[in-house]
C-alpha positions in Angstrom: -3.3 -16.1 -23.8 -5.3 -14.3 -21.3 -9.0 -14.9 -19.7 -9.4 -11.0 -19.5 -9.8 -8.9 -22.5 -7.0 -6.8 -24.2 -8.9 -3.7 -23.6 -9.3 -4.3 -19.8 -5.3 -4.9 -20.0 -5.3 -2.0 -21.5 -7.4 0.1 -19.2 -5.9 -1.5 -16.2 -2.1 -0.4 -17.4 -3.2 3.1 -17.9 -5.3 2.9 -14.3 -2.1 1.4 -12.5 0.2 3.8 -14.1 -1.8 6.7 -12.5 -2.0 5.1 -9.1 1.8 4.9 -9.5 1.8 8.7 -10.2 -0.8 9.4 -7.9 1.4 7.6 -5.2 5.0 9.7 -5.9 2.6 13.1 -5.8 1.5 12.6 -2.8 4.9 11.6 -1.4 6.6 14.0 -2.3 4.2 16.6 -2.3 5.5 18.0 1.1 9.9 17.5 0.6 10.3 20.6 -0.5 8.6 22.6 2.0 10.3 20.5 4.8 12.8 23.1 5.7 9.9 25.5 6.1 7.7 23.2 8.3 11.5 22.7 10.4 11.9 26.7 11.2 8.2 27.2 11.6 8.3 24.7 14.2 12.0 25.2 15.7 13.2 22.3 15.3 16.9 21.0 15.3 18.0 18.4 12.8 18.0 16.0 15.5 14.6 16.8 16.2 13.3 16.7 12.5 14.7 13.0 12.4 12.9 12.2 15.7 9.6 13.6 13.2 10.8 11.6 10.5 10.4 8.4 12.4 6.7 8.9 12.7 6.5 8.1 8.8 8.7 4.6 9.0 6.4 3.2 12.2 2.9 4.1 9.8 4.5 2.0 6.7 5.9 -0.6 8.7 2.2 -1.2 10.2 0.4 -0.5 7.1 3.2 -3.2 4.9 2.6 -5.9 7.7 -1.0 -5.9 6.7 -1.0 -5.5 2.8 -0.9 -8.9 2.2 -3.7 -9.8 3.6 -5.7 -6.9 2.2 -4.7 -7.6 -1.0 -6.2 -11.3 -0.6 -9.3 -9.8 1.7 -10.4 -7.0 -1.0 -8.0 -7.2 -4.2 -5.5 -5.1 -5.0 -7.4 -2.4 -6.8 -9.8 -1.8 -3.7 -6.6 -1.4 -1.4 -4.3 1.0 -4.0 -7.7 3.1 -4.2 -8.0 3.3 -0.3 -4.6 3.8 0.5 -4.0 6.2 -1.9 -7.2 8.5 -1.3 -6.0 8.1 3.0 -2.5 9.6 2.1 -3.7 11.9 -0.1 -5.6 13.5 2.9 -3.3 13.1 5.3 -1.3 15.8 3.6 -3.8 18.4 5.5 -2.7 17.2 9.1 0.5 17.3 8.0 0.2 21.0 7.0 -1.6 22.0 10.0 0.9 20.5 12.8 1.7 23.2 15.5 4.5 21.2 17.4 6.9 18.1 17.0 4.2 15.4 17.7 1.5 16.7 15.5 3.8 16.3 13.2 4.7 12.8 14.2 1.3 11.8 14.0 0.4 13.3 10.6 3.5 11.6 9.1 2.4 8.2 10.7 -1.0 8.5 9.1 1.0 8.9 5.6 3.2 6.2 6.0 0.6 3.6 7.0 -1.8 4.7 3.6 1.4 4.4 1.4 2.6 0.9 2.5 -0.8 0.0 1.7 -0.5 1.5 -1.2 2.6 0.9 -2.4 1.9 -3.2 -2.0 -0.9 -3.0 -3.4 -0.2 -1.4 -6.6 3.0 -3.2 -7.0 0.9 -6.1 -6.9 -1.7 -5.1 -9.4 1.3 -4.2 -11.8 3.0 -8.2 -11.6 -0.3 -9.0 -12.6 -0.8 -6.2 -15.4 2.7 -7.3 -16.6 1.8 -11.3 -16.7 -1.0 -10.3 -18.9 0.7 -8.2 -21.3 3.8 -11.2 -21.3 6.5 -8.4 -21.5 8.1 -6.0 -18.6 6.4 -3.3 -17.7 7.0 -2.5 -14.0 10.3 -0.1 -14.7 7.5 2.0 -16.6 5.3 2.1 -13.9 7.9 3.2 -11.3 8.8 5.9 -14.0 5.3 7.1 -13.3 6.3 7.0 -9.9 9.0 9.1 -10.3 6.9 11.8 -12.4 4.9 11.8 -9.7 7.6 12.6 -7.4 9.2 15.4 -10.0 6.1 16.9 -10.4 5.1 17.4 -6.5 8.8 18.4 -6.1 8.5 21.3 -8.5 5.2 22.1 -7.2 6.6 22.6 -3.8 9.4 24.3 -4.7 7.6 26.5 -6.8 5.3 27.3 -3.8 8.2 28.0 -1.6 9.6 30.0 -3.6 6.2 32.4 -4.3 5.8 32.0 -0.4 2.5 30.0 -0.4 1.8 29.2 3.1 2.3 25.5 3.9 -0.9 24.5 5.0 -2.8 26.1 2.1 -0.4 24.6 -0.7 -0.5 21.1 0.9 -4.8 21.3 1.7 -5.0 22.2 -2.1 -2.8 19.3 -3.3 -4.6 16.8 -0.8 -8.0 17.6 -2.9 -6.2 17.4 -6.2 -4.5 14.4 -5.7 -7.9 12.7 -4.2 -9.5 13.7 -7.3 -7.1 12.4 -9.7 -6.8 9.1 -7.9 -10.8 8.5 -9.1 -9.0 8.5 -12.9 -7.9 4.8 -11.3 -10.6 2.7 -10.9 -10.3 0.6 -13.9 -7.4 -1.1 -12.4 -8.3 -5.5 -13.0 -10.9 -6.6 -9.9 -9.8 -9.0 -7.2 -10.4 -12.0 -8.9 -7.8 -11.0 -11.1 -5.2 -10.8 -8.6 -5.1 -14.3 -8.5 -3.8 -15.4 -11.9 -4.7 -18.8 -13.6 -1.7 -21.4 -13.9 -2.0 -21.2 -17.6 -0.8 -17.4 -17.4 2.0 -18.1 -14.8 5.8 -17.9 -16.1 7.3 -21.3 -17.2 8.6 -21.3 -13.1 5.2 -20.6 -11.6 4.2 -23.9 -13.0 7.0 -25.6 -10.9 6.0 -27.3 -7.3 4.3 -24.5 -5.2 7.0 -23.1 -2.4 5.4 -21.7 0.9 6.6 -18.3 1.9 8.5 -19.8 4.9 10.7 -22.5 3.2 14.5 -21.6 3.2 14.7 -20.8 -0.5 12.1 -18.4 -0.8 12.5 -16.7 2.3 16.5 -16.0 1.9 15.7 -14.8 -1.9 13.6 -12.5 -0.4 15.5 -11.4 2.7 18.3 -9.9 -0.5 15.8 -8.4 -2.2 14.6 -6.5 0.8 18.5 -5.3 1.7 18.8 -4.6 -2.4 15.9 -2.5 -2.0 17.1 -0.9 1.6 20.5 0.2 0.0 19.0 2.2 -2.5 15.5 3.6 -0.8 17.7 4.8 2.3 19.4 7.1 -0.5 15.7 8.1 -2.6 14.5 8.9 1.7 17.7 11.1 2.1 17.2 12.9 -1.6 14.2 13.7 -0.4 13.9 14.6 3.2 17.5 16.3 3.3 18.7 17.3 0.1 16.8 20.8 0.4 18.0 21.1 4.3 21.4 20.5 3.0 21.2 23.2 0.1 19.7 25.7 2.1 21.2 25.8 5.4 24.8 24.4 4.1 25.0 25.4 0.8 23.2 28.8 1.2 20.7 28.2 -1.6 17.5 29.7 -1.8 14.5 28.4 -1.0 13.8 27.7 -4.4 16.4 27.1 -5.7 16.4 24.2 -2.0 13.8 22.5 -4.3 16.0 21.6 -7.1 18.2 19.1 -5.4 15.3 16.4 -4.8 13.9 17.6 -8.5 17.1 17.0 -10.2 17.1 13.3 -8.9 13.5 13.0 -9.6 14.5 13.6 -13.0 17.1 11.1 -13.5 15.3 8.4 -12.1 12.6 9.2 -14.3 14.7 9.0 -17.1 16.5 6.3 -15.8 13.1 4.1 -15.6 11.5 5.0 -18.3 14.3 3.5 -20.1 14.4 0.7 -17.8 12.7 -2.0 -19.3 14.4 -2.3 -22.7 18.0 -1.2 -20.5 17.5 -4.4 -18.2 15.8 -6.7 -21.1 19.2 -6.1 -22.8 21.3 -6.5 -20.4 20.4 -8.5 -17.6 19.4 -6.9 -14.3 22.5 -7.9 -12.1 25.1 -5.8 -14.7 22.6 -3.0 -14.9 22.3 -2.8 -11.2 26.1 -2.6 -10.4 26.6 -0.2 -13.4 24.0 2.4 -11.7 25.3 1.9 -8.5 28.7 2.7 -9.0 27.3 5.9 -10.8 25.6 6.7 -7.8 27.8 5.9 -5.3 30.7 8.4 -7.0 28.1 10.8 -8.2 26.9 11.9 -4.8 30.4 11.0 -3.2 31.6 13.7 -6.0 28.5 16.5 -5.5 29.6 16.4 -1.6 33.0 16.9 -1.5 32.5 19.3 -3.7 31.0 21.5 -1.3 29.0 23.8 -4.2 25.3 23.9 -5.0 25.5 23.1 -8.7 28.2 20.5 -8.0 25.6 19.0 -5.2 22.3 19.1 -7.5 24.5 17.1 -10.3 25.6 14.9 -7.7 21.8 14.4 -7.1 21.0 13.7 -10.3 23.5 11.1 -10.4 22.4 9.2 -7.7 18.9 9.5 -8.7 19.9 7.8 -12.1 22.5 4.9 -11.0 19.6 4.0 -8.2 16.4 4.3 -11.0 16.0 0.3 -11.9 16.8 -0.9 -8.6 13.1 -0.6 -7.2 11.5 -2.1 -10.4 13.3 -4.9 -10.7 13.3 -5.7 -6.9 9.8 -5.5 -6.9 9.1 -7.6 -10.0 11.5 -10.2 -9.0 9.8 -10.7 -5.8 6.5 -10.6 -7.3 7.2 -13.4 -9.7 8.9 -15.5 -6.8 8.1 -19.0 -7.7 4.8 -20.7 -5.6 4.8 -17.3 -3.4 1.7 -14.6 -4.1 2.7 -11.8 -5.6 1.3 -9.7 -3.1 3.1 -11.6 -0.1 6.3 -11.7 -1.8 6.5 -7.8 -2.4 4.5 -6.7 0.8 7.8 -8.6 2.8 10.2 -6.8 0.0 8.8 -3.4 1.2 8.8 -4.3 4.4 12.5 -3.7 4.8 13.4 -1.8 1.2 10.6 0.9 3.4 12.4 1.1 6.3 15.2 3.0 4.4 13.1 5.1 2.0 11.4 6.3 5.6 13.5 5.2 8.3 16.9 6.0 6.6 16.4 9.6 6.6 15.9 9.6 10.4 19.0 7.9 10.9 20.8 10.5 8.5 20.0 13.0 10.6 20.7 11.4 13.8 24.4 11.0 12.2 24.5 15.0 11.5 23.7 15.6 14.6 27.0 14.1 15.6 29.1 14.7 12.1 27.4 17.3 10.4 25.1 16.7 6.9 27.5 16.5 4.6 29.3 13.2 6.0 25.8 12.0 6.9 24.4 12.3 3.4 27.7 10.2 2.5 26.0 7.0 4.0 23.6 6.5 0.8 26.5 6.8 -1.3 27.9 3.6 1.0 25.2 1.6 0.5 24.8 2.5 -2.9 28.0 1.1 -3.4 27.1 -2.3 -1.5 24.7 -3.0 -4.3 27.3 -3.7 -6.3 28.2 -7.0 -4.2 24.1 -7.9 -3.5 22.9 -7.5 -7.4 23.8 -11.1 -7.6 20.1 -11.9 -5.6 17.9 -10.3 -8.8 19.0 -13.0 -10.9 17.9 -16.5 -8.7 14.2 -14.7 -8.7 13.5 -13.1 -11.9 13.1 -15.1 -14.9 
């Protein structure tokens, strides 16, 4: 079956699902203070999306490179480095004292997370080949723990008035320490998997990167992925702006907006496997969009906190299998590494979980949050017509 033991499988699953969880804490470790870090710093919407950029230019450089990381040092070295860099660069990111501090810091995050990101995406196709059955929806659901637990944590430091910088220095040690708990992710000549323990289409004619086939198949996956991480990037970066400053929640209560789709997407993907197994990605992936899409359509018009943090939730549920099984379908591409095939994935599904929320708030700068925060919804509703792309790549 497989040339490495069970019990490295084993201790490599439970490694990469804490680099997954390690990954969502320190991404999220910071939402829920954002509107915080915004008045402390006096800046405008339009000038917190200018910030925001700085996070989408870091992942963009750090994603053009994974590839070749991965096949320079292995995938476990890189999810170990990454990881550890954007755990740390949480304590610039508490510390800025104007707009380009700030740009900077989140630059420095972006870049260790596309790293990361690649990387452990790529150490999970190859947990999953060994193990012969999905697992990647359960990883992401570590993911999203990871990003319902740092949600709750900042809001729960908001809310006792924890300065900033202190709560985001104490989680950048934390988190640093945790991520040791991974090292017994597979080494890097495990990244390369033998023939014998390919799927049935791995053992087809090798397809280079570049040919037409593979590269359109990937190009969908990419917008699939953009559609839905443009709306995770809003949920996160604007969800507790919109609460507090439209909505008049407090600041804790600001929190509970990203948390409540946390949840549901945890949910949502720990379910995910045995949902999709059943069912087929493509009619699982139009199902949870639509629920998105008229979830948060619903929550907005609504105009009411509670209404807003179940349209939220929602969203954070239609969307939850949409990342795993974009990721896993690239990642078992036919002839294309599973590294390369994800690390070009992410490099547009990124650009909306980072460069989306930019965007959203050059839009309410023009039309106001609420209609801005209707985009996702939009695009989560264009998944509907795109699902068809999962099926041609994942077998």
């Amino acid at each position: 079956m497989v040339t490495q033991t069970a019990g490295a499988y084993r201790r490599a699953r439970v490694a990469v699902t804490l680099a997954f969880l390690v990954h969502g804490l320190v991404g999220s470790a910071w939402v829920a203070r954002i509107p915080q870090i915004k008045e402390s710093l006096g800046l405008s919407e339009g000038a917190l999306g200018v910030a925001l950029l700085g996070a989408p230019v870091g992942v963009v450089a750090g994603v053009r490179f994974a590839g070749r990381c991965v096949a320079r040092w292995g995938s476990r070295d890189v999810s170990l480095a990454g990881g550890a860099a954007g755990a740390l660069a949480l304590v610039p990111l508490g510390l800025a004292w104007n707009l380009g501090s700030l740009i900077v810091a989140l630059m420095l995050m972006g870049a260790s997370l596309g790293l990361m990101d690649v990387a452990m995406n790529a150490q999970g196709v190859v947990v999953e080949r060994g193990y012969g059955r999905p697992l990647m929806s359960g990883l992401h659901g570590s993911y999203s723990v990871g990003t319902l637990l740092g949600a709750l944590v900042g809001a729960g430091a908001a809310h006792a008035d924890v300065p900033v910088a202190l709560h985001l220095a104490l989680m950048a040690v934390a988190l640093t320490l945790l991520l040791t708990g991974a090292r017994g992710m597979l080494d890097r000549a495990a990244d390369a998997v033998p023939e014998s323990q390919r799927p049935a289409a791995h053992s087809e004619t090798i397809v280079k990167p570049g040919d037409r086939s593979a590269r359109w198949t990937l190009a969908m996956l990419g917008v699939i992925g953009l559609c839905s991480f443009v709306g995770e990037g809003a949920m996160a970066d604007w969800s507790a702006v919109y609460l507090r400053e439209y909505l008049h929640a407090s600041p804790g209560a600001a929190g509970l907006g990203y948390a409540g789709c946390a949840v549901a997407m945890t949910v949502g993907r720990l379910a995910g496997d045995r949902v999709v197994a059943r069912f087929g990605p493509v009619p699982v992936l139009r199902i949870g969009s639509l629920v998105a899409a008229i979830g948060l359509g619903s929550g907005l018009l609504a105009d009411d906190p509670v209404a807003a943090v179940a349209g939220f939730t929602l969203f954070g549920l239609g969307v939850a299998v949409v990342a795993p099984v974009t990721f896993s379908a690239a990642g078992n591409l036919p002839g294309v590494p599973a590294a390369t095939g994800i690390s070009r994935v992410t490099a547009v599904g990124y650009l909306g979980l980072l460069g989306g929320p930019p965007v959203i708030g050059f839009v309410a700068e023009g039309v106001g949050l609420p209609w801005a925060l209707a985009v996702p919804a939009v695009l989560a509703g264009a998944i509907v017509a795109l699902a068809g792309a999962t099926a041609a790549a994942r077998d």
